[in-house]
C-alpha positions as CSV (number, residue, x, y, z in Angstrom):
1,X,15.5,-19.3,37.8
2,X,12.2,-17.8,37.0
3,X,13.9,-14.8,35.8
4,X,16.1,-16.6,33.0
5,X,13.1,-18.8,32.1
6,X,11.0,-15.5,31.2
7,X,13.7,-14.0,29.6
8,X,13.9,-17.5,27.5
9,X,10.6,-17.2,26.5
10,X,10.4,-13.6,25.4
11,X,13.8,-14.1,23.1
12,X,11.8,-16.8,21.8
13,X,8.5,-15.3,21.1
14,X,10.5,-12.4,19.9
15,X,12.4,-14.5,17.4
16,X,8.7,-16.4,16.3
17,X,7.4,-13.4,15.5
18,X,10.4,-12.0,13.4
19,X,9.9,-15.0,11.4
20,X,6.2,-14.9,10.8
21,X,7.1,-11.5,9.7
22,X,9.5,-13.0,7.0
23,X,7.4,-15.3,6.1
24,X,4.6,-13.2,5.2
25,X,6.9,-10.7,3.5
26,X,8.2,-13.8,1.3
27,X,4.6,-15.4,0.5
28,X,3.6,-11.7,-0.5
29,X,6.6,-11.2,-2.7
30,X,6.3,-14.7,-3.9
31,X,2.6,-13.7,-5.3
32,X,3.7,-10.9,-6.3
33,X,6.6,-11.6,-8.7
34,X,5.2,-11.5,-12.3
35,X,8.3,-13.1,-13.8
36,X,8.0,-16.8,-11.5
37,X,6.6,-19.4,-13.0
38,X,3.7,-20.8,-11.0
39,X,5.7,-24.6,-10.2
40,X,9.0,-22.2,-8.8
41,X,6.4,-20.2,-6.5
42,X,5.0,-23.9,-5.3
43,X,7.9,-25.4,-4.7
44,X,8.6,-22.3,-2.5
45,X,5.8,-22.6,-0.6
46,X,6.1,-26.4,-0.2
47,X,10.2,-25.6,1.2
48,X,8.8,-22.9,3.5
49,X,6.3,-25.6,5.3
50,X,8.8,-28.4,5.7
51,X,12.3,-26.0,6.3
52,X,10.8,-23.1,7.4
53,X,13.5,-21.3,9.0
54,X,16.5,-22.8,6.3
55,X,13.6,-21.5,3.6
56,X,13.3,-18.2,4.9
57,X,17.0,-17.9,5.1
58,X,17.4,-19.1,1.5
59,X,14.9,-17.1,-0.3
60,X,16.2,-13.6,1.3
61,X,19.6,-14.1,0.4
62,X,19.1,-15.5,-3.1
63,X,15.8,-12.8,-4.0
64,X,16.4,-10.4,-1.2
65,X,17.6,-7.8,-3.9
66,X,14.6,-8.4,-6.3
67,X,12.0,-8.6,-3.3
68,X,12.8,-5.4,-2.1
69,X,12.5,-3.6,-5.7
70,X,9.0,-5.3,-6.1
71,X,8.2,-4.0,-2.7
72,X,9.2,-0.6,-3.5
73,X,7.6,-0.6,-7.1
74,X,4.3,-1.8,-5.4
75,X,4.0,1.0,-2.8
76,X,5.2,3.3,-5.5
77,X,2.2,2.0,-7.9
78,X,-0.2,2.1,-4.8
79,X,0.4,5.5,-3.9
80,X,0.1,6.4,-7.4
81,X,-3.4,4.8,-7.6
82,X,-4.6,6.4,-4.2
83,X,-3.7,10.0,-5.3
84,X,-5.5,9.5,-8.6
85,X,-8.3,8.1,-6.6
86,X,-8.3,10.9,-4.3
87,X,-7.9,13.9,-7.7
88,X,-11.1,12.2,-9.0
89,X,-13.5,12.5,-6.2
90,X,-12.0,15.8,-4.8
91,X,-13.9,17.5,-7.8
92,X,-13.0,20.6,-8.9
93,X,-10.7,23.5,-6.8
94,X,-12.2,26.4,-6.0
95,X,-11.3,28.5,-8.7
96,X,-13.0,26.3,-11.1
97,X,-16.2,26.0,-9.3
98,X,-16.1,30.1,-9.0
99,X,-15.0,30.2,-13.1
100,X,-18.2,27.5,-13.4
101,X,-20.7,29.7,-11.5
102,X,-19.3,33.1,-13.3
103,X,-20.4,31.3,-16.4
104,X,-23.8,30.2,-15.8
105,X,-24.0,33.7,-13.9
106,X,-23.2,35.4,-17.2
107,X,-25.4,33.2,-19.4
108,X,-28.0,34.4,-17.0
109,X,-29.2,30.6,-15.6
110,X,-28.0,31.4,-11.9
111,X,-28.9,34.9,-10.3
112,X,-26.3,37.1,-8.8
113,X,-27.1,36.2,-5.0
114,X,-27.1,32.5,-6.3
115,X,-23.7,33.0,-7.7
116,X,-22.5,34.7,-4.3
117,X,-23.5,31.6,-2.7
118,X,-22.0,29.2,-4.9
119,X,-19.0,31.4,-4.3
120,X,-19.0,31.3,-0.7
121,X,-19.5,27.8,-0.3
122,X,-16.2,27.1,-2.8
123,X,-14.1,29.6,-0.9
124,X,-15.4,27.3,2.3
């Protein structure tokens, strides 16, 4: 008996946690969606308290399509925004820093062992 009862409880707690899943998914795509009206996106989240599971059913078979292109356009638009995050602080590549130093090296404001260092540390 204790065997069945455990196995009961973990189909259980598996299924609960599928559904806060969902529902997170939902109230993320629901705040989300530019093109809802604010009442539709209540009346949504007033549904998803009182019929949760019937809700959650509902909403991925009537939006599913449209939830999963905002999803997608969102990581594509946040992947977007970290790599130009991540070309502005970089700096400069090497060869820019060397083309930089070569230039203040010819204009005669760095000295030639200052250059070699500058150059060294780009190649780094």
């Amino acid at each position: 008996m204790l065997f069945w009862e455990t196995l009961g409880w973990m189909l259980w707690a598996t299924v609960f946690i599928g559904y806060l899943f969902a529902l997170f998914a939902i109230i993320a795509d629901l705040f989300r969606d530019r093109g809802l009206n604010g009442w539709w996106k209540a009346v949504w989240v007033v549904f998803l308290i009182f019929l949760p599971f019937l809700t959650v059913l509902v909403y991925l078979i009537a939006r599913g399509q449209g939830m999963a292109e905002r999803s997608s356009t969102a990581a594509r638009e946040s992947a977007e925004a970290t790599e130009s995050y991540i070309r502005e602080v970089a700096g400069k590549t090497a060869t820019e820093e060397i083309e930089a130093a070569a230039r203040l090296r010819d204009a005669g404001a760095i000295s030639s062992e200052e250059f070699d260092r500058l150059k060294a540390k780009a190649l780094a």
